[in-house]
N, CA, C and O atoms as a Tripos MOL2 file, in Angstrom:
@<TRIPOS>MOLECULE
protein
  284   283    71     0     0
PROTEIN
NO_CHARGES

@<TRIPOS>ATOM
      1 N         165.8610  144.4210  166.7390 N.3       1 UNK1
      2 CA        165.7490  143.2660  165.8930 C.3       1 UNK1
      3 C         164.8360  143.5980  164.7080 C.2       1 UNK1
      4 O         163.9540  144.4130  164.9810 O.2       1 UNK1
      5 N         164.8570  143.1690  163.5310 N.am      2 UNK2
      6 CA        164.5960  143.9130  162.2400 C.3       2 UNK2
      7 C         163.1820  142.4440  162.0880 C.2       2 UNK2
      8 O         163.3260  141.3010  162.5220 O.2       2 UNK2
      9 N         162.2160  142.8670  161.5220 N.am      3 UNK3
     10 CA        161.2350  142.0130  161.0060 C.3       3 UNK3
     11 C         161.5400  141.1090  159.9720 C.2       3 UNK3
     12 O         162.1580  141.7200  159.1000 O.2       3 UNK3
     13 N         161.4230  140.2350  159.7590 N.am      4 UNK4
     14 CA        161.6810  139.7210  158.5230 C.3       4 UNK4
     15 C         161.1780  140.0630  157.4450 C.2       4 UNK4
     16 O         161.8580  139.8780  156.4360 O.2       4 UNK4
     17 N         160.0070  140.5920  157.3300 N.am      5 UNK5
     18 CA        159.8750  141.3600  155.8670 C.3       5 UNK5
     19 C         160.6840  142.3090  155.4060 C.2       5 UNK5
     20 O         160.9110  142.5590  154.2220 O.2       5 UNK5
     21 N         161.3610  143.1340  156.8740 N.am      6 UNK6
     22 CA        162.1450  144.4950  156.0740 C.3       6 UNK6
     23 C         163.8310  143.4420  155.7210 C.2       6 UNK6
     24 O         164.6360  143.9510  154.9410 O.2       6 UNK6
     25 N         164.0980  142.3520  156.2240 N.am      7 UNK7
     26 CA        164.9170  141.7190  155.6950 C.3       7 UNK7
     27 C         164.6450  140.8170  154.5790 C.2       7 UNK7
     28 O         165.6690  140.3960  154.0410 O.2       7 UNK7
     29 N         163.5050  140.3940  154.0700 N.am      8 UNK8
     30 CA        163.4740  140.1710  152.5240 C.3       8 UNK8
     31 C         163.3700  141.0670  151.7770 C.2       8 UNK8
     32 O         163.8210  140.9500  150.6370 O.2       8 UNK8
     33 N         162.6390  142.4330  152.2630 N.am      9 UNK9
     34 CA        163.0800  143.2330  150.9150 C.3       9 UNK9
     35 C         164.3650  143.8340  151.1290 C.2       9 UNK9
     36 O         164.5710  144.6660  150.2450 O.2       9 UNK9
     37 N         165.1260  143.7640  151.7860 N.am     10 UNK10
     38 CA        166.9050  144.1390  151.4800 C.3      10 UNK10
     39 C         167.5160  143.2590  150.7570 C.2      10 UNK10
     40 O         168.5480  143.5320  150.1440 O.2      10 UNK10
     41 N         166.9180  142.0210  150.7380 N.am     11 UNK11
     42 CA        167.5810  140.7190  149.8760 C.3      11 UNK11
     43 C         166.9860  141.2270  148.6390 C.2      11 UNK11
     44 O         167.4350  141.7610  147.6240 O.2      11 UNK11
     45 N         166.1000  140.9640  148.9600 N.am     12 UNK12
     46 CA        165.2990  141.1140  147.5670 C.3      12 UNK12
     47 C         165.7970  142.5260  146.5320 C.2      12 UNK12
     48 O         165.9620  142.4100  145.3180 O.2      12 UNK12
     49 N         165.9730  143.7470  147.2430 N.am     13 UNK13
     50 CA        166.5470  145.1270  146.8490 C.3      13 UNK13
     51 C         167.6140  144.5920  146.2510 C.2      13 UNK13
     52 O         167.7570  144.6560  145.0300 O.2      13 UNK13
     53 N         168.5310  143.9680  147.1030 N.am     14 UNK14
     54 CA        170.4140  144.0560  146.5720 C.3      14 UNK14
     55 C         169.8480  143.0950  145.6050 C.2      14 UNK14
     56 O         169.3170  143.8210  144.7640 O.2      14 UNK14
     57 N         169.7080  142.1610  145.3380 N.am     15 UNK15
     58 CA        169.2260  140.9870  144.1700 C.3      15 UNK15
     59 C         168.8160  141.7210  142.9280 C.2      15 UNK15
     60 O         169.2550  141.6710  141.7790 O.2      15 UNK15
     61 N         167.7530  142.4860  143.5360 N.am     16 UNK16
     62 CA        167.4540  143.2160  141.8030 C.3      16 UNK16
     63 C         168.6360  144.1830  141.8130 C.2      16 UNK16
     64 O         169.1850  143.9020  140.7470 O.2      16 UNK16
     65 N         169.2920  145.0680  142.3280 N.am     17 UNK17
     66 CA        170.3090  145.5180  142.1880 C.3      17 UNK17
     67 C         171.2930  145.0870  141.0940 C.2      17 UNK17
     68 O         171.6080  145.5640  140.0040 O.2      17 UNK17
     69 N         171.7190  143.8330  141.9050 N.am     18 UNK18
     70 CA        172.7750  143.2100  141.3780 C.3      18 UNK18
     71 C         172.4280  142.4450  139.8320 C.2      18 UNK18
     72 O         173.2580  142.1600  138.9690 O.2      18 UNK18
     73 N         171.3350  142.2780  139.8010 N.am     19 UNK19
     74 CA        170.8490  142.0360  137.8180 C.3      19 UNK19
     75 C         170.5520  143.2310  137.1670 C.2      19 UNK19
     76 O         170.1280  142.9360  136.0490 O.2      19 UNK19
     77 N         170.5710  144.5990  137.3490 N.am     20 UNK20
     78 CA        170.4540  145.5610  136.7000 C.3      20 UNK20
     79 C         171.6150  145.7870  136.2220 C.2      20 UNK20
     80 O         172.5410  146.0500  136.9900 O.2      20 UNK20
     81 N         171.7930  145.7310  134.9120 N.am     21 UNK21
     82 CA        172.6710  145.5230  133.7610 C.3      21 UNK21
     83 C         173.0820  147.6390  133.2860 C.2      21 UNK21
     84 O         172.4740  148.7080  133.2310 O.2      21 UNK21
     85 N         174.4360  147.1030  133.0740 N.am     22 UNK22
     86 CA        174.3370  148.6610  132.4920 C.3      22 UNK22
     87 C         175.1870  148.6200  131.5420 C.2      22 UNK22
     88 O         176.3320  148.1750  131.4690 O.2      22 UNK22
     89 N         174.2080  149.3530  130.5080 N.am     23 UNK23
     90 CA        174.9180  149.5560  129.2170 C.3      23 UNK23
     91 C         175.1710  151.1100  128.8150 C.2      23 UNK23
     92 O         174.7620  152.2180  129.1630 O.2      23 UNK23
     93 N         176.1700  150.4980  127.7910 N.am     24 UNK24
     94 CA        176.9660  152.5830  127.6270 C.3      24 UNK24
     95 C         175.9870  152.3230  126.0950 C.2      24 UNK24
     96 O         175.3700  151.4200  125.5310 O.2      24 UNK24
     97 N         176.2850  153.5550  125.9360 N.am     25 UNK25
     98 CA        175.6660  153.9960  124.9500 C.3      25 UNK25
     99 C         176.6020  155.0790  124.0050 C.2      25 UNK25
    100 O         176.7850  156.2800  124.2070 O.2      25 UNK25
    101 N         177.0280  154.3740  123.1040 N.am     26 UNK26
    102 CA        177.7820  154.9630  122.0890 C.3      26 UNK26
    103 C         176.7850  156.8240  121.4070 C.2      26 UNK26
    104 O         175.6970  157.0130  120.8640 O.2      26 UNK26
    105 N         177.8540  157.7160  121.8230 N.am     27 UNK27
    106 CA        177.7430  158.5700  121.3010 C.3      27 UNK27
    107 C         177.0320  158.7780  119.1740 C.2      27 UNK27
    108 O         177.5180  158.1110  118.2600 O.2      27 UNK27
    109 N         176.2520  159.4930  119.0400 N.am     28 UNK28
    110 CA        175.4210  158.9870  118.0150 C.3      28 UNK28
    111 C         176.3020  160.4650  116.9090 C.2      28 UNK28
    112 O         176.3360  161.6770  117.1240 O.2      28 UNK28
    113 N         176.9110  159.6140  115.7280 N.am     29 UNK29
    114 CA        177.5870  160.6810  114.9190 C.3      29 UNK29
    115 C         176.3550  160.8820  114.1210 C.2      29 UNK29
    116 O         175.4740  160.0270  114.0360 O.2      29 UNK29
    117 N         176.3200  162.0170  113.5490 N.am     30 UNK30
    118 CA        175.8450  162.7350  112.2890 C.3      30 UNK30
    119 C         176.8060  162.9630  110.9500 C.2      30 UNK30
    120 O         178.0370  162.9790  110.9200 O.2      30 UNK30
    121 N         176.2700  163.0620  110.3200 N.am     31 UNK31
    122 CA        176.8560  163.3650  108.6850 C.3      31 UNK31
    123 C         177.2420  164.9980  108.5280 C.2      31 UNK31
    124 O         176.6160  165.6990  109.3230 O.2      31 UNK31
    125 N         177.7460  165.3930  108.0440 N.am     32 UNK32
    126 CA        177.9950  166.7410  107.7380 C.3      32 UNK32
    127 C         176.8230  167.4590  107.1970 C.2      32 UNK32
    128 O         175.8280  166.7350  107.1570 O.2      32 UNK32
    129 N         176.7030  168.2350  106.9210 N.am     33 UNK33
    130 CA        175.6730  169.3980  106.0070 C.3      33 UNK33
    131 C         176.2190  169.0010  104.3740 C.2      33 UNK33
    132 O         175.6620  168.8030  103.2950 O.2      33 UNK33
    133 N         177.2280  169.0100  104.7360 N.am     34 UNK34
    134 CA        178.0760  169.4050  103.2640 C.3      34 UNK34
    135 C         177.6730  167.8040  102.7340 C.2      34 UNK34
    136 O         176.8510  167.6820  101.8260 O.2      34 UNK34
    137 N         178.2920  166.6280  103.3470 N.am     35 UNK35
    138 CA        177.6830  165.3330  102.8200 C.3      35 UNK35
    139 C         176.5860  165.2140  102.5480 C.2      35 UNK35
    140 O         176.3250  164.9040  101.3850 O.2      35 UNK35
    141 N         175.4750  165.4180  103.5350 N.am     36 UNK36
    142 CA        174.0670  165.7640  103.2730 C.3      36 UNK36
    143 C         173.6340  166.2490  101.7380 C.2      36 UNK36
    144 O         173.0910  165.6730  100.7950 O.2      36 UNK36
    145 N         174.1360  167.5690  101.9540 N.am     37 UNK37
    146 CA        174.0670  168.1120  100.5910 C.3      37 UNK37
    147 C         173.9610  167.4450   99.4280 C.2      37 UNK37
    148 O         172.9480  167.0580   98.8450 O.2      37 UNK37
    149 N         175.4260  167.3130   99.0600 N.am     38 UNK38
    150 CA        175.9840  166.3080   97.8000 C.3      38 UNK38
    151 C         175.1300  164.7410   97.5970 C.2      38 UNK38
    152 O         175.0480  164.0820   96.5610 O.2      38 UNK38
    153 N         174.4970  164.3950   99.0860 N.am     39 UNK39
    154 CA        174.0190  162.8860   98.3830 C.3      39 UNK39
    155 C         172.7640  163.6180   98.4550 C.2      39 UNK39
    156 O         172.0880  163.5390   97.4300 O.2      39 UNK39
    157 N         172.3190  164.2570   99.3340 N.am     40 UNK40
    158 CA        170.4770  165.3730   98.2590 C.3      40 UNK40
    159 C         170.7490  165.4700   96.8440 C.2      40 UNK40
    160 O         169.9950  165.1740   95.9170 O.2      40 UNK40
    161 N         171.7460  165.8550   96.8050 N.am     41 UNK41
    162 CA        171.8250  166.5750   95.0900 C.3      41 UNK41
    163 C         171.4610  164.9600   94.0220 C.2      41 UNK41
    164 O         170.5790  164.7440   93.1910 O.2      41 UNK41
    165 N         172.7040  164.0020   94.5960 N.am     42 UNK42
    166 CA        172.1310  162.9230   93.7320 C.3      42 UNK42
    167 C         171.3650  162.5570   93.7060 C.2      42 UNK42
    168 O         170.8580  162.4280   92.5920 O.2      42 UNK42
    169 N         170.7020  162.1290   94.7690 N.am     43 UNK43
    170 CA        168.9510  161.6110   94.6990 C.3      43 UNK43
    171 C         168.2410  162.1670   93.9300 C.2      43 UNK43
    172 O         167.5090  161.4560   93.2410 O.2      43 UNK43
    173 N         168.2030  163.3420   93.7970 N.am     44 UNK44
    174 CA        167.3420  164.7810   92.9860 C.3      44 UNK44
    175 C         167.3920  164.2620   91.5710 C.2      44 UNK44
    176 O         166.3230  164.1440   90.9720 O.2      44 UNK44
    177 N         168.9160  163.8290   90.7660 N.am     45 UNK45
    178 CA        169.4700  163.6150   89.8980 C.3      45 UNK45
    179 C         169.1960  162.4300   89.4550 C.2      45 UNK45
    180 O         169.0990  162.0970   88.2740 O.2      45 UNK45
    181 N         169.0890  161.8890   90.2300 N.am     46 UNK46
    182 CA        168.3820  160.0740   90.1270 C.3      46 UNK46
    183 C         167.0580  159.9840   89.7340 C.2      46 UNK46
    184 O         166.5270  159.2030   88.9440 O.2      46 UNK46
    185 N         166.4830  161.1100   90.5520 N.am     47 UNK47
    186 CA        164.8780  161.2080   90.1600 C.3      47 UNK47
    187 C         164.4720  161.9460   89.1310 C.2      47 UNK47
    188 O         163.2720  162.1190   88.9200 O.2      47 UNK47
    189 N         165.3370  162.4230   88.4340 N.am     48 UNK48
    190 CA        165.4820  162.7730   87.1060 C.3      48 UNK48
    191 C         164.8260  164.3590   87.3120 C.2      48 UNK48
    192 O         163.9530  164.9220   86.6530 O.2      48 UNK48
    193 N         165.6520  164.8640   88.5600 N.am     49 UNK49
    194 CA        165.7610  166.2880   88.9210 C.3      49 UNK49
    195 C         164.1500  166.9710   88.7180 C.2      49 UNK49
    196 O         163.8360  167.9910   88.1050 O.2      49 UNK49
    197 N         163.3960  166.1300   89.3740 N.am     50 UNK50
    198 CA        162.1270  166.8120   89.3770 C.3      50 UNK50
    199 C         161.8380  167.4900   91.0660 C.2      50 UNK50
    200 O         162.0620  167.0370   92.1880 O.2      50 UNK50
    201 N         161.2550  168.7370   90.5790 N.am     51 UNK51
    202 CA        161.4710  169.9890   91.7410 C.3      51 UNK51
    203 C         159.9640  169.3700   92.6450 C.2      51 UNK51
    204 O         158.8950  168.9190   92.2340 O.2      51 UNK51
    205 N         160.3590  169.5460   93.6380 N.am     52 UNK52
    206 CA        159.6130  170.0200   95.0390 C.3      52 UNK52
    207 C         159.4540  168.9670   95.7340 C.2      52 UNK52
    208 O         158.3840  168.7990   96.3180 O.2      52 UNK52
    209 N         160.6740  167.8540   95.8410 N.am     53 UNK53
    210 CA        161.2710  167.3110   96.6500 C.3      53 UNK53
    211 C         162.4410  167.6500   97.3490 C.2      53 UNK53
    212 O         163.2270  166.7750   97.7120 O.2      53 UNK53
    213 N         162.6040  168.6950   97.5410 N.am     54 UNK54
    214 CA        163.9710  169.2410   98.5300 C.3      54 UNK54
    215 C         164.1090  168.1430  100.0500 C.2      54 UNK54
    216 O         165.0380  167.4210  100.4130 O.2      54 UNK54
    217 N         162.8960  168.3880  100.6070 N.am     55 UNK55
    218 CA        162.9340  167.9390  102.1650 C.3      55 UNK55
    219 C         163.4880  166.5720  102.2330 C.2      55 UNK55
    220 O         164.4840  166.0330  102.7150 O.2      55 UNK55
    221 N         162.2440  166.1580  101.4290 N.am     56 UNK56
    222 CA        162.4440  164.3710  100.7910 C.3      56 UNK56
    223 C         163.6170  164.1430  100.7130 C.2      56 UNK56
    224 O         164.1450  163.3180  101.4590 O.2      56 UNK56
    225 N         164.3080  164.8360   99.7710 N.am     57 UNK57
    226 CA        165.3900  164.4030   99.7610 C.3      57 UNK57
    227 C         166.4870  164.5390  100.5260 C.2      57 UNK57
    228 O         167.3300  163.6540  100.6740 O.2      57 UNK57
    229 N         166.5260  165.8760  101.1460 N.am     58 UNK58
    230 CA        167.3130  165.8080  102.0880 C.3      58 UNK58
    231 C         167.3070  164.6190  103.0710 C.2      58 UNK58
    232 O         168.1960  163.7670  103.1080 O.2      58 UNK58
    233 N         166.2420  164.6460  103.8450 N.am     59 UNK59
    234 CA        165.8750  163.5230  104.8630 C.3      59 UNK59
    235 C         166.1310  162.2290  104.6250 C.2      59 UNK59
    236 O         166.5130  161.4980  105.5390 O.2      59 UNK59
    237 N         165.9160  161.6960  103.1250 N.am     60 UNK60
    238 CA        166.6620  160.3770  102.5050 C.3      60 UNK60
    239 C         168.1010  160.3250  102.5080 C.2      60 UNK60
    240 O         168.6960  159.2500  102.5630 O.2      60 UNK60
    241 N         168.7900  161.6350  102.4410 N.am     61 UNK61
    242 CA        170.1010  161.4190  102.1070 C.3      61 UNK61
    243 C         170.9190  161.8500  103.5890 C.2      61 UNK61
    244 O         172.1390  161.7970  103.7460 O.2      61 UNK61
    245 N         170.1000  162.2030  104.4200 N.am     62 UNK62
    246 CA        170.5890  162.3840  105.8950 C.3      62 UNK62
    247 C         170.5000  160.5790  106.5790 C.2      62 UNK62
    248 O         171.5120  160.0670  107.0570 O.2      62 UNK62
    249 N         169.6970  160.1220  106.5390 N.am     63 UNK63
    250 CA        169.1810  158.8670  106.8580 C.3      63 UNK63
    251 C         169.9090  157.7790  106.5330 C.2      63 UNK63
    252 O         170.3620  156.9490  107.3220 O.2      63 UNK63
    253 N         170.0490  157.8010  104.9530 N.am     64 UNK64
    254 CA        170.9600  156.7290  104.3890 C.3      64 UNK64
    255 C         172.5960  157.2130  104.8580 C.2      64 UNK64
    256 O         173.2800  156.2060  105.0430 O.2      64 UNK64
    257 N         173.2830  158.3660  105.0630 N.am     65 UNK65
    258 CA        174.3370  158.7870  105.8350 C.3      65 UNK65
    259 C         174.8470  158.2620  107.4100 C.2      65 UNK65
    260 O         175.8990  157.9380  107.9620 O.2      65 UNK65
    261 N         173.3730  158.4030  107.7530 N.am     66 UNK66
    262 CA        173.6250  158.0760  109.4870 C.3      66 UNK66
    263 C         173.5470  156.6510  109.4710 C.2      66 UNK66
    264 O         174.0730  156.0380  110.4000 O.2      66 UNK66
    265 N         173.0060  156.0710  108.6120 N.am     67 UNK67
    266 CA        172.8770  154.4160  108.7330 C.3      67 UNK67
    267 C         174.5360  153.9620  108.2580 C.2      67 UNK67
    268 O         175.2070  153.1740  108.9230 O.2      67 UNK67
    269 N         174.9680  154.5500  107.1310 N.am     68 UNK68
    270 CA        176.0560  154.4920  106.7200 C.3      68 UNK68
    271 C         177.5770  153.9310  108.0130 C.2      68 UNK68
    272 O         178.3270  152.9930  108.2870 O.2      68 UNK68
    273 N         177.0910  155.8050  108.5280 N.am     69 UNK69
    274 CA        178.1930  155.7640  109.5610 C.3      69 UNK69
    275 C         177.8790  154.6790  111.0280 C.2      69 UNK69
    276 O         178.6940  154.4780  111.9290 O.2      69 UNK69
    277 N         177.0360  154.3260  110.9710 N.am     70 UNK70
    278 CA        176.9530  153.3540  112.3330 C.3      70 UNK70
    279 C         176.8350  151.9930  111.9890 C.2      70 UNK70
    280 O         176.2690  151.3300  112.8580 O.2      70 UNK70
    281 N         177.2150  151.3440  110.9400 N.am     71 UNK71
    282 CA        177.6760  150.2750  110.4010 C.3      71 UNK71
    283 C         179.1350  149.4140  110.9650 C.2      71 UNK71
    284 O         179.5100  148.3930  110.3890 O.2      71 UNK71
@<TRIPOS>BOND
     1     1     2 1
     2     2     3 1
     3     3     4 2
     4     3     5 am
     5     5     6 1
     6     6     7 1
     7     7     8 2
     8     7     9 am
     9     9    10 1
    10    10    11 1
    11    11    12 2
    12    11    13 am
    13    13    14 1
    14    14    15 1
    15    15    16 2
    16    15    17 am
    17    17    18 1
    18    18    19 1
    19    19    20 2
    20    19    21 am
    21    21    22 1
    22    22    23 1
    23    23    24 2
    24    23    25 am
    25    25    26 1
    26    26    27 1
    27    27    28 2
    28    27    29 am
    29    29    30 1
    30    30    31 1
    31    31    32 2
    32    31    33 am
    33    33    34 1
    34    34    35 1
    35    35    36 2
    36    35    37 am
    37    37    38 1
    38    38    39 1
    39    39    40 2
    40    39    41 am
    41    41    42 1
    42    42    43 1
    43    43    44 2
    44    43    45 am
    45    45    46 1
    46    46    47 1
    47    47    48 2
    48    47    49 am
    49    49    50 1
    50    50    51 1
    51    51    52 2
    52    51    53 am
    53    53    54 1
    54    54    55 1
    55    55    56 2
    56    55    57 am
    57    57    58 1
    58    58    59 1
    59    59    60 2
    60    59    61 am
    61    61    62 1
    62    62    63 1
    63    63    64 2
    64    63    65 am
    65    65    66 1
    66    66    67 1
    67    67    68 2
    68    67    69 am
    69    69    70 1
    70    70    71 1
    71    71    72 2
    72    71    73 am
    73    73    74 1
    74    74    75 1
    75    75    76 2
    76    75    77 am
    77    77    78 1
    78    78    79 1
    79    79    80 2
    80    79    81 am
    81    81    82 1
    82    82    83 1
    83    83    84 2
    84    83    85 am
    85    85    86 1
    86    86    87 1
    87    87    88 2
    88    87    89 am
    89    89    90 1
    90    90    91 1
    91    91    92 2
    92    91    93 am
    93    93    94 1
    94    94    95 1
    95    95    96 2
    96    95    97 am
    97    97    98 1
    98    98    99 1
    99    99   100 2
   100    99   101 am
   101   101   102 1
   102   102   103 1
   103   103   104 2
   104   103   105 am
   105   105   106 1
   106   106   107 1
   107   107   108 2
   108   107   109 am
   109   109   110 1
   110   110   111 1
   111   111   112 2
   112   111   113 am
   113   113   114 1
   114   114   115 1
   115   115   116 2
   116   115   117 am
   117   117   118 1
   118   118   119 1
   119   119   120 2
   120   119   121 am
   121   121   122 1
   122   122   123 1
   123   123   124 2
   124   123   125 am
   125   125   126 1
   126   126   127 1
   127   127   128 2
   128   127   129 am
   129   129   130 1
   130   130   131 1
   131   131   132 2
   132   131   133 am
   133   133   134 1
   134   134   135 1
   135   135   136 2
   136   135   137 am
   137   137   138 1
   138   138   139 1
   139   139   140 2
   140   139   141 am
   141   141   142 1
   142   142   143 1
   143   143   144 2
   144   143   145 am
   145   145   146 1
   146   146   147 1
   147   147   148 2
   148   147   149 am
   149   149   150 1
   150   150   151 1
   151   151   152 2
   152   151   153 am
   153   153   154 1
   154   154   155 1
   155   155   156 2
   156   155   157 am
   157   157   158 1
   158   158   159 1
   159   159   160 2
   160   159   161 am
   161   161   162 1
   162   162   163 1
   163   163   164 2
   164   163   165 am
   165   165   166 1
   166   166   167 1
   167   167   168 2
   168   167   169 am
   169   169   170 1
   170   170   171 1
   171   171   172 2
   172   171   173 am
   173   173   174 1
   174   174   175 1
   175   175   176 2
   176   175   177 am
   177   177   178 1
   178   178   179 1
   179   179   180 2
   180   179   181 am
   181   181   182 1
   182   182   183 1
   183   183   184 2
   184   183   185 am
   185   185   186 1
   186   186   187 1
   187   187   188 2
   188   187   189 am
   189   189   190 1
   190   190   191 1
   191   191   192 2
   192   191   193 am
   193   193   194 1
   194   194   195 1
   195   195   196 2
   196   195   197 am
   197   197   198 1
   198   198   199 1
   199   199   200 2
   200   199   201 am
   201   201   202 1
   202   202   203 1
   203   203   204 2
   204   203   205 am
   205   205   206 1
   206   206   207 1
   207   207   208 2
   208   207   209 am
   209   209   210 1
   210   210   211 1
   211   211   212 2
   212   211   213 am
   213   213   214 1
   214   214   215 1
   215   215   216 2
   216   215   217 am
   217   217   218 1
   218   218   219 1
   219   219   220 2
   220   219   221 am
   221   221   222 1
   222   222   223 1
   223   223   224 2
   224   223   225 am
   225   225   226 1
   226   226   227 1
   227   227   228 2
   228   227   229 am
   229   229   230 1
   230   230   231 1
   231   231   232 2
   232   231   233 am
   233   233   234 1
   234   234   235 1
   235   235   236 2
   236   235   237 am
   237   237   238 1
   238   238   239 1
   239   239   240 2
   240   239   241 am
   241   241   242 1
   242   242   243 1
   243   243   244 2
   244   243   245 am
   245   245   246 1
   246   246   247 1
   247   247   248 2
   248   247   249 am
   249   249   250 1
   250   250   251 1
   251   251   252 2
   252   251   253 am
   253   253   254 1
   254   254   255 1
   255   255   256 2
   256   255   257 am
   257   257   258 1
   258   258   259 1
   259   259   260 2
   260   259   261 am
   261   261   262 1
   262   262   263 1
   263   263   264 2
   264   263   265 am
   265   265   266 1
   266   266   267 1
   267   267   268 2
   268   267   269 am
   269   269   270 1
   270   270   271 1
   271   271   272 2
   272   271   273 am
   273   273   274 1
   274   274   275 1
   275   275   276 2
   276   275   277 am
   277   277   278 1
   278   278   279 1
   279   279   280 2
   280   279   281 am
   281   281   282 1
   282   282   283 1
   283   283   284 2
@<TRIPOS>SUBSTRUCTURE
     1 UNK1         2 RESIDUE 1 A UNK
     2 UNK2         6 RESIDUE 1 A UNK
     3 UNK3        10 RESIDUE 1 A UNK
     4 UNK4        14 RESIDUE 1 A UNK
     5 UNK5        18 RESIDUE 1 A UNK
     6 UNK6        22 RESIDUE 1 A UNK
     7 UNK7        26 RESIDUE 1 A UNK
     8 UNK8        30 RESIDUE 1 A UNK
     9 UNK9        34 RESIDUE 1 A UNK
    10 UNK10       38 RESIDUE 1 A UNK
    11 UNK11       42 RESIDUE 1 A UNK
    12 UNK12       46 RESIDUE 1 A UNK
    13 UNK13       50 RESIDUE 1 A UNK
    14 UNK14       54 RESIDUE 1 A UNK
    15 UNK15       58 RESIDUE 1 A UNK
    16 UNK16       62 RESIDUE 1 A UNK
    17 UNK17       66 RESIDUE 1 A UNK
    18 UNK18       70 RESIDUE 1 A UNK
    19 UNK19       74 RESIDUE 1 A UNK
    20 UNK20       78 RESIDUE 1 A UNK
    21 UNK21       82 RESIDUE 1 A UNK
    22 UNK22       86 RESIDUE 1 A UNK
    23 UNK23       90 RESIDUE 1 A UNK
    24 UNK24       94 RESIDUE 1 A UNK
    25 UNK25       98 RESIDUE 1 A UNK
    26 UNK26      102 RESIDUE 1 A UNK
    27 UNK27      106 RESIDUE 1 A UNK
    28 UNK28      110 RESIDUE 1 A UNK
    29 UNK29      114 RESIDUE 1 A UNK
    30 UNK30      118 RESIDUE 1 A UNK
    31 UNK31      122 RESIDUE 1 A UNK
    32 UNK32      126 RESIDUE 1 A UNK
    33 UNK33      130 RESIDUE 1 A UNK
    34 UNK34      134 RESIDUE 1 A UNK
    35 UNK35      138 RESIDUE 1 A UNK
    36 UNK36      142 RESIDUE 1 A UNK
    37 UNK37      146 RESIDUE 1 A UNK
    38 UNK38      150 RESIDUE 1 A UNK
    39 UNK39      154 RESIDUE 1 A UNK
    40 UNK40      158 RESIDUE 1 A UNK
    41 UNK41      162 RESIDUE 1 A UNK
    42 UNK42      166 RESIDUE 1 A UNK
    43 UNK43      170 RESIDUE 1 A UNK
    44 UNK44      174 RESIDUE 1 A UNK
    45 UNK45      178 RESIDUE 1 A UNK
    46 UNK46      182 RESIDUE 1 A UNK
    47 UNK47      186 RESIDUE 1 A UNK
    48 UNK48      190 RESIDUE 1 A UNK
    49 UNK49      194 RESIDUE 1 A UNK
    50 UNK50      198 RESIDUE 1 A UNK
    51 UNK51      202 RESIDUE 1 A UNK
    52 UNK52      206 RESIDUE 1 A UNK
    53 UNK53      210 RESIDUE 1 A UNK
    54 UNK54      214 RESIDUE 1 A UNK
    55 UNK55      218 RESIDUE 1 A UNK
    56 UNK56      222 RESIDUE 1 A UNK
    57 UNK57      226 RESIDUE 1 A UNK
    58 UNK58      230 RESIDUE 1 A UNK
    59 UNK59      234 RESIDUE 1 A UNK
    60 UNK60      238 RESIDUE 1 A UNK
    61 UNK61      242 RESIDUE 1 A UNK
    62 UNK62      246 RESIDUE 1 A UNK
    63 UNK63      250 RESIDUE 1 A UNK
    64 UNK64      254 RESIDUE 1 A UNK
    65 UNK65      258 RESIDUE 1 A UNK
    66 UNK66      262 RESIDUE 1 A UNK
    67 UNK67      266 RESIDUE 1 A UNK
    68 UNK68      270 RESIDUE 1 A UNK
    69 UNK69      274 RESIDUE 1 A UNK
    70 UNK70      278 RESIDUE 1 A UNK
    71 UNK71      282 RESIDUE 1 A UNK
C-alpha cells in the first residue's frame, strides 16, 4: 500500500507534466556573405565612404538582413 505522499507527488508529477508546453523552434536562416557584402558596401556609401568602419558595418548589414528574413 503506497503512502499518500508518494501518491500526491505522482498527481502532482503527471499535473506538472501535463502543463509543460512544447514549443518547436523554427530553424534560424542567415543571409548570405554575398548579401552581407553588398548591403556593407551601401552603408559605407551612405556614410559617405569613410574608412575604418568595416566591422560596423558589416554587423549592421548582417543584422538588418536577419531581421529582414524573419519577418
Amino acid at each position: 500500500m503506497r503512502s499518500n505522499k508518494a501518491v500526491k507527488e505522482r498527481i502532482i508529477g503527471r499535473k506538472l507534466e501535463s502543463q509543460t508546453k512544447v514549443r518547436t523552434v523554427s530553424p534560424v536562416r542567415h543571409p548570405s556573405d554575398d548579401e552581407v557584402r553588398r548591403r556593407a558596401f551601401e552603408i559605407h556609401v551612405e556614410r559617405g565612404g569613410i574608412r575604418g568602419y568595416d566591422l560596423d558595418d558589416w554587423l549592421e548589414a548582417e543584422k538588418e538582413l536577419t531581421q529582414k528574413m524573419h519577418r
